[in-house]
C-alpha positions in Angstrom: -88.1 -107.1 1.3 -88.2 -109.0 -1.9 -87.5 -112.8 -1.5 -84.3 -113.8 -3.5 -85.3 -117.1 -5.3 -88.6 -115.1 -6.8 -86.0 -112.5 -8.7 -85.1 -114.0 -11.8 -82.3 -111.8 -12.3 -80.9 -112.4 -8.7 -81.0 -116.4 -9.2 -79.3 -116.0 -12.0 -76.9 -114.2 -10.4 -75.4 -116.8 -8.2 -77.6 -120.1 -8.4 -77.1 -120.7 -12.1 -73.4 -120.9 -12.2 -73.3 -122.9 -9.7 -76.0 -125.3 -10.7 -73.7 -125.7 -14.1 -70.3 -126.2 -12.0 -72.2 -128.7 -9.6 -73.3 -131.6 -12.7 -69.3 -131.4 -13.8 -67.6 -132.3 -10.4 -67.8 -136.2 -9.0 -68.6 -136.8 -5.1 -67.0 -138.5 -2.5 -69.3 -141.4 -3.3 -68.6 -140.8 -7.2 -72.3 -139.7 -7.3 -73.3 -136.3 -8.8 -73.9 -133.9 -6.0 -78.4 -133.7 -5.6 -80.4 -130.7 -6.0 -81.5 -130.9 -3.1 -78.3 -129.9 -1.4 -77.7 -127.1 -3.4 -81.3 -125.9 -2.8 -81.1 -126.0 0.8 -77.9 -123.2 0.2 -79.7 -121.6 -1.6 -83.1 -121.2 0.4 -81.2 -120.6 3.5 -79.4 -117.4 1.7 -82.9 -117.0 0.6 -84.1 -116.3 3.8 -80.9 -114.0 4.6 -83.6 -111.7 2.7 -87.0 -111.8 5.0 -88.6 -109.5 7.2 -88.1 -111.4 10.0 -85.2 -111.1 12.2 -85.4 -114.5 13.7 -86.1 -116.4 10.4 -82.7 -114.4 9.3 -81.2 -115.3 12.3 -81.8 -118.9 11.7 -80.9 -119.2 8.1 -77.7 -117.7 9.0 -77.0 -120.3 11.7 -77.7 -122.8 9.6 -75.3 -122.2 6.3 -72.5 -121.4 9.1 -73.0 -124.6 10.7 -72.7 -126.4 7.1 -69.4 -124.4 6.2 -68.5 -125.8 9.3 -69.8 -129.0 9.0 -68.2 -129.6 5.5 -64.8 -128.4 6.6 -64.9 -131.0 9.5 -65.9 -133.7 7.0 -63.2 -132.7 4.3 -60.4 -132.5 7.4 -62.2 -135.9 8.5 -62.1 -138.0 5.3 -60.2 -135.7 2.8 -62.3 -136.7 -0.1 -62.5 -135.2 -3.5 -66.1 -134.8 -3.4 -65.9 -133.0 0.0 -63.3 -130.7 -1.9 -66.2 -130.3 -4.7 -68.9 -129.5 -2.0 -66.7 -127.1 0.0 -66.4 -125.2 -3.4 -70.0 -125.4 -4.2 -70.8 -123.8 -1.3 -67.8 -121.2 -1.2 -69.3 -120.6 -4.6 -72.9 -120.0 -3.6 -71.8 -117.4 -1.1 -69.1 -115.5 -3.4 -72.9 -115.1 -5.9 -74.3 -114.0 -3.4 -72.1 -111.4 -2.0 -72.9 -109.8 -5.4 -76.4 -109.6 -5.0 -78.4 -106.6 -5.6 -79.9 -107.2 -2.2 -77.5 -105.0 0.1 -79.1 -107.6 3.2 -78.7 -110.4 1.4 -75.1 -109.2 0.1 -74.2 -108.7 3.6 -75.6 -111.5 5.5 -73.7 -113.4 3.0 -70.6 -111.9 3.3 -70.4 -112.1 6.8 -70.9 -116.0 6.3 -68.3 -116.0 3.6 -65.5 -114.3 5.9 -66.0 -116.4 8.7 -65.7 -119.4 6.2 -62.3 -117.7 5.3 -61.3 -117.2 8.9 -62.0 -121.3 9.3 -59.8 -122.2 6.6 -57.0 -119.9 7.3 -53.3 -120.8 9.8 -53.5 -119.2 12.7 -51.1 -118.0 15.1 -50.8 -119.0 19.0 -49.2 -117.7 21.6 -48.9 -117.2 25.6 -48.8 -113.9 26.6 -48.9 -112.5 30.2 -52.0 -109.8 29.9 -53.1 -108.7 33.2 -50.4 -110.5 35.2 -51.6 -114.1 34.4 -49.8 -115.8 31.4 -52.4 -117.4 29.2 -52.8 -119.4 26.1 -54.1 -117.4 22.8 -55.2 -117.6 19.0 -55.5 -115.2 16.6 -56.0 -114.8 13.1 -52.4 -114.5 10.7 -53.5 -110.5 10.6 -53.8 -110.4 13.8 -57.8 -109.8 14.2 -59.9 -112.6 16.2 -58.1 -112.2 19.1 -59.0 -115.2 21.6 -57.9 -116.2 25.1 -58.1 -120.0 25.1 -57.4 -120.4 29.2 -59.5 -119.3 31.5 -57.9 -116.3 34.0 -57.0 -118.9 36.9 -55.1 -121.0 34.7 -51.5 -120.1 33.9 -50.3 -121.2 30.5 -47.5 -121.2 28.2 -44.7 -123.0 25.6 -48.3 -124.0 23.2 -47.5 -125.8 20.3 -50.4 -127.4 18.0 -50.8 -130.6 16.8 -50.3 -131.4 13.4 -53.9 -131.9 12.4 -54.9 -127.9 13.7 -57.1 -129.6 15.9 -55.5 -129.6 19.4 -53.1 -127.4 21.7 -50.6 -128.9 24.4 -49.1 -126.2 27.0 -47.8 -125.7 30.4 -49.1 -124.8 33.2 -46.7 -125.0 36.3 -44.5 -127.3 34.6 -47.4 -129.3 34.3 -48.4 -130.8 30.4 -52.0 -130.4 29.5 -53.8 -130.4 26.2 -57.2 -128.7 24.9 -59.3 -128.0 21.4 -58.2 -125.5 19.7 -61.0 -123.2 20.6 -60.4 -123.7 24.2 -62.9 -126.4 25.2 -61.7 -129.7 26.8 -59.3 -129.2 28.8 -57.3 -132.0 30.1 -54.1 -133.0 32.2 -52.1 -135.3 30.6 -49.1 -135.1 33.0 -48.4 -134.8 36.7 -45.2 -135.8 38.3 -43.8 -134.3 41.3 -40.0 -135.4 40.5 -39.9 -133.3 37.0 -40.6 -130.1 35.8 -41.4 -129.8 31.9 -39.9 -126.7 30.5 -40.1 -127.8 26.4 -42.5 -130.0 24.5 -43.3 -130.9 20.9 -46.3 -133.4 18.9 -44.5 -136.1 16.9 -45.2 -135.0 13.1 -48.1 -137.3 13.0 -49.6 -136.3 16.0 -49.9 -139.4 18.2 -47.0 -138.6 20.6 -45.7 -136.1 22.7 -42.4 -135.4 23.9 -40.5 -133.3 26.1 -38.4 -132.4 28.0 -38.1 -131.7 32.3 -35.7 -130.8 34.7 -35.7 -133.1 38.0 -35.6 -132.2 42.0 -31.7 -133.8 41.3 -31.1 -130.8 38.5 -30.9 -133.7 35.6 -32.5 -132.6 32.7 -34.1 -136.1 30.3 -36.0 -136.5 27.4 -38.9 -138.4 27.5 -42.4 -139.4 25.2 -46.0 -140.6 25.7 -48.8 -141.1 23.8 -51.2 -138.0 22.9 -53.8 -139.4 25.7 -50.6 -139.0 28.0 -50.3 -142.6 28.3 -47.5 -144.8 28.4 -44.8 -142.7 29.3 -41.4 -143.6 28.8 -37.8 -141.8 29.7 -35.7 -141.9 26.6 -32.2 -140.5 27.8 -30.7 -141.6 30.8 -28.3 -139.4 32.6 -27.5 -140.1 35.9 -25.3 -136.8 36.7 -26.0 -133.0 36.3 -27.2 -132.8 33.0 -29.2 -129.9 30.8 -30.9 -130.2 27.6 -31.7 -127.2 26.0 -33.8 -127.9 22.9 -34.6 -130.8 20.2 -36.6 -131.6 17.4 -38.6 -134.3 15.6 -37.4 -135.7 12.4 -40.0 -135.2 10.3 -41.1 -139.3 9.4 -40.9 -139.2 13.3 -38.2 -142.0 14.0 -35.7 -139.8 15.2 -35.3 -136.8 17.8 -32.3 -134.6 17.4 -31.3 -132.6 20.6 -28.3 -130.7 22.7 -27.0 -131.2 25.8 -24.2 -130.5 28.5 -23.4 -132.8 31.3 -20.8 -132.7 34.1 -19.3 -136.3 32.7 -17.9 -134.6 29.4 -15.5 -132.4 31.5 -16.0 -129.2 29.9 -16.0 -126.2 32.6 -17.4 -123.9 29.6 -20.7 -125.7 29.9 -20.0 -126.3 25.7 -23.1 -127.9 24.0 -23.4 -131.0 21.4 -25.8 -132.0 19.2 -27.1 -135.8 19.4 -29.5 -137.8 17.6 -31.2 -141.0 18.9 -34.2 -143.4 17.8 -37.7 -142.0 18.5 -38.0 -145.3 21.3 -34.1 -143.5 22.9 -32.1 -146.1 21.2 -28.9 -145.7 18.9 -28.0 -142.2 21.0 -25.1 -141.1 18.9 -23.5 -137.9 19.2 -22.9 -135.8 16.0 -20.4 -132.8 17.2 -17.4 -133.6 19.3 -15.0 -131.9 21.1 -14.5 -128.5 23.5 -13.9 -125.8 20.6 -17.4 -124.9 19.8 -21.0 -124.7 21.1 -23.7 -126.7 18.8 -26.7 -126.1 19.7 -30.4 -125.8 18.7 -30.8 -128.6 16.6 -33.7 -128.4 13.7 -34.1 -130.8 10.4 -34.6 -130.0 7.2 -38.3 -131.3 5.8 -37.0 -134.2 4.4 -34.7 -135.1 7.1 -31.8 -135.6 5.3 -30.2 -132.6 7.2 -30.1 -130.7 10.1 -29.2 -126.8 10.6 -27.7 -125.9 14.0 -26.1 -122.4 15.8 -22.6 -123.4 16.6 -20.2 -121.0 19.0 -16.5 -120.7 18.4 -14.8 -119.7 21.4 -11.8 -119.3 19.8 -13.5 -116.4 17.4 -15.9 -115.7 20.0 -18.6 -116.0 17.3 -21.9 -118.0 16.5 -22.5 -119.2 13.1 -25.2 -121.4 11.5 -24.1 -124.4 9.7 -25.7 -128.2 8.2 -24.8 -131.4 8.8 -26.1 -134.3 7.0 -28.5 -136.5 9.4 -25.6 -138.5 10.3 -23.1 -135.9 11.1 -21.5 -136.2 8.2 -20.2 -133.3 6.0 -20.4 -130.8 9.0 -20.0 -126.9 7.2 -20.9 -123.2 8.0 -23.4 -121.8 5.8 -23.2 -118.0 6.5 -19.7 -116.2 6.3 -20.9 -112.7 7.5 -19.1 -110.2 9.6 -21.6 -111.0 12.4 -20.8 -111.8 15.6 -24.1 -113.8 16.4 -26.1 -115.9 14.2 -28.5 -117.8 15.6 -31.9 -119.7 15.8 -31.9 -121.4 12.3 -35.5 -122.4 10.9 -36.1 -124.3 7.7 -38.0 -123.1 5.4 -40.9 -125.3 4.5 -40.2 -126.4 0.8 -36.2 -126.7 3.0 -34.9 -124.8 0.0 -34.3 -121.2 2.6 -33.3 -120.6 6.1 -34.3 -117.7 8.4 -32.1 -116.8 11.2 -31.8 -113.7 13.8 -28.3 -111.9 13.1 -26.2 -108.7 14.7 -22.6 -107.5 14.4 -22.1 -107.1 18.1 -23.4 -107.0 21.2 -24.3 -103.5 21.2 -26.1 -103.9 17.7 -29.3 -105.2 17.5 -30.7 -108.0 16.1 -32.1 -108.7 12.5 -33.9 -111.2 10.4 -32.1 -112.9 7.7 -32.6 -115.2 5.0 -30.2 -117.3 2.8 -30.4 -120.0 0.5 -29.8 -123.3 1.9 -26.6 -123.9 -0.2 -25.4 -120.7 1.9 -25.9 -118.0 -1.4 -28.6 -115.3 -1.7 -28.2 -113.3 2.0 -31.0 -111.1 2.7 -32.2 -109.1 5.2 -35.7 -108.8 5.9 -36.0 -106.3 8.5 -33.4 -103.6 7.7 -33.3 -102.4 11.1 -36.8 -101.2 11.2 -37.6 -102.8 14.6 -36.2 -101.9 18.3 -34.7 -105.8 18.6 -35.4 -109.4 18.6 -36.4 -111.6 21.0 -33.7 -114.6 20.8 -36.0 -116.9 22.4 -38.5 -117.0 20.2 -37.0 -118.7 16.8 -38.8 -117.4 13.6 -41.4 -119.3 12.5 -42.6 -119.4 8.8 -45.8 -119.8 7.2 -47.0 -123.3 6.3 -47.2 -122.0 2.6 -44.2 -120.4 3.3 -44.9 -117.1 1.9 -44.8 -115.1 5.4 -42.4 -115.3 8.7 -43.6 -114.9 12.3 -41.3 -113.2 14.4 -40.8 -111.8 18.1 -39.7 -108.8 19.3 -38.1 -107.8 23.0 -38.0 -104.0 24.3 -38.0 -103.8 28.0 -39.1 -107.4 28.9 -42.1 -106.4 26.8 -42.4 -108.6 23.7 -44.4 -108.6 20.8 -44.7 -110.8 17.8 -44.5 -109.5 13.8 -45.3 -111.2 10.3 -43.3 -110.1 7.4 -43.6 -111.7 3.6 -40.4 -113.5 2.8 -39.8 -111.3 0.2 -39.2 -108.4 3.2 -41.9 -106.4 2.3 -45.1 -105.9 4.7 -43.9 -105.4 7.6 -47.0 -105.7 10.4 -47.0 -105.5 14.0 -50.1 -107.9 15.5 -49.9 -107.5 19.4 -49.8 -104.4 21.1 -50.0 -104.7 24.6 -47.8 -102.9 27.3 -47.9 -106.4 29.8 -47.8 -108.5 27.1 -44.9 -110.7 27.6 -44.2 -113.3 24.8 -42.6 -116.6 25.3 -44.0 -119.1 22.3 -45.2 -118.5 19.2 -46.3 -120.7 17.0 -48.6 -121.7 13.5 -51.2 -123.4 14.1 -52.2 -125.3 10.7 -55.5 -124.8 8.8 -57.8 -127.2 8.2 -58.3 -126.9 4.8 -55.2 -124.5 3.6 -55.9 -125.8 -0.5 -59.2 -124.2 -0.4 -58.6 -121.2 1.7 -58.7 -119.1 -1.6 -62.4 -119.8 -2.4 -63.3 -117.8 0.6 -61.1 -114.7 0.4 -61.7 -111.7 -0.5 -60.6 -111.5 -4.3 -62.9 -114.8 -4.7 
């Protein structure tokens, strides 16, 4: 086979461009990037070409583990030069995919797409597949399908950290975290007294909180440190008590939640939403009264609001509605002949919000989406799927162009994407055990350069 840095035609192909793109773009160092990096690419694609399986082998080891390496460096230090060297090399690869060489165009593509799959969100979930629930990732179209927890281990409720970098989940009411591909497993928490049932990273990643029922049925609120460290309680009930969700604002100094106890004297078990410091202090309650049911509690991105499902039992009805951050300015956004509306989730520019909607209880559910000044109803799914799974909110993209959702059909559930247009409809699990209780994004590392490996690069 004919070596690709001894065909003129071929280097021109995909080293010359480059070479010309490389002497234009500054370094992290505000150096020009050497020849000598660039020549390593492109002797290791080189080699994609020889006649010896191992030497091929090799070679592609080697660019994978710079693609890898520079994406660790760029999530690392963020740098514009580490931008510029990511591109050189998604460059490199893109050339070389058009090579004339069908090994070499190959070889390179299969580097290329794995380089795409590294830069792209992807989507976690438990799911209960052969009677065990587990922890696992796969790509947003559903291919690269990967149990994270080993078949001993039960596992569900993941969430990711902010970074893409780690998962916490429970096992047995018991918090532990991981890396994302699996590896590292660690307990963080083990107390006897509560069981954990809902947890969440602080937007920047360096706490955890949840939320536990005790052996006494009082349900708190508390955080520790990502290391599981320095635990503290932040709500203190001393009677029957439930929470049922809560949320971080997003500059982290606050945590918005609902919750029922015995002490408010309400025999319909009503809910109220309450806001408190991020350290438990200022606890302040935001709805009032016995006439309606506030609950699920979620900020806008820049926290100056919060969308909640509220239940009239005097209409018999659940609507979404805002609040400011403060309570203030309480209203309901949707007026719809719906019965239920429920499980509001910003959308992450905070100018939409999805919810899950039906008439009755003998409709089924749908996915909605309205402005967030309450105009501009839509509905996504058009009754194209058998129902939704209320306890799985919609989640949306982090570039906001797609919505995750879950569906329920005989305690089997599975989870759907959909654009946010409506359009594209696609099932990504289908598994008759399956049984769906979390799903959630999982950030890229590099979601800015994600394009540079795709397929119409």
């Amino acid at each position: 086979m004919q070596r690709l840095l001894s065909t003129p035609k071929l280097l021109k192909l995909f080293l010359m461009p480059v070479m010309l793109f490389i002497f234009s773009v500054p370094c992290a160092t505000e150096e020009k990037i050497n020849n000598e990096q660039q020549g390593e690419i492109g002797e290791l694609i080189n080699q994609l070409g020889s006649n010896e399986l191992k030497t091929r082998e090799e070679s592609q080891n080697k660019l994978l583990a710079i693609g890898k390496k520079l994406i660790t460096e760029y999530q690392d230090q963020k740098g514009d030069g580490l931008k510029s060297q990511i591109k050189i090399f998604a460059e490199v690869l893109s050339n070389a995919c058009r090579s004339e060489d069908a090994e070499i165009k190959n070889r390179a593509d299969q580097i290329r797409r794995y380089c795409y799959y590294l830069t792209q969100p992807k989507i976690v979930f438990s799911s209960k597949r052969g009677g065990i629930s587990g922890i696992y990732i796969m790509s947003m179209d559903g291919s690269n399908l990967k149990k994270l927890t080993d078949d001993k281990s039960h596992g569900f409720r993941p969430a990711c950290s902010p970074d893409g970098k780690r998962i916490i989940f429970l096992s047995k009411g018991i918090i532990y975290v991981m890396d994302i591909d699996g590896k590292n497993k660690k307990q963080l928490l083990d107390n006897e007294k509560i069981s954990v049932f809902n947890l969440l990273w602080s937007p920047d990643g360096t706490k955890i909180a949840f939320s536990s029922w005790s052996q006494d049925s009082i349900s708190q609120i508390y955080i520790m440190d990502a290391d599981g460290k320095n635990m503290k309680q932040l709500t203190q009930q001393t009677d029957q008590a439930f929470i049922q969700s809560f949320s971080w604002s997003p500059d982290g100094t606050k945590i918005a939640f609902d919750y029922w106890h015995e002490n408010l004297g309400d025999p319909l078990m009503h809910f109220k939403v309450y806001v408190m410091d991020a350290d438990g202090k200022n606890l302040k309650c935001l709805s009032s009264g016995t006439q309606f049911n506030n609950e699920n509690p979620i900020w806008n991105p820049d926290g100056t609001k919060i969308a909640f499902s509220s239940y009239s039992h005097q209409h018999d009805k659940y609507d979404i509605c805002i609040m400011n951050a403060d309570g203030s300015n309480q209203k309901k956004l949707i007026d719809n002949e719906a019965s239920i509306n429920i499980a509001p989730c910003w959308s992450p520019d905070g100018t939409k919000i999805v919810f899950m909607s039906k008439l009755n209880d003998k409709d089924k559910y749908n996915l909605y989406l309205i402005d967030a000044d309450g105009k501009k109803q839509t509905n996504l799914t058009k009754n194209q799927l058998d129902d939704l799974d209320f306890l799985c909110r919609p989640d949306w993209s982090p570039d906001g162009k797609k919505i995750l959702l879950a569906t329920e059909k005989s305690d089997n559930r599975d989870i759907y994407i959909i654009d946010v247009e409506g359009e594209n409809l696609k099932q990504l699990t289908n598994n008759g055990t399956v049984n769906l209780w979390i799903t959630t994004w999982c950030p890229s590392l590099i979601t800015n350069l994600s394009a540079f490996f795709s397929d119409d690069h």
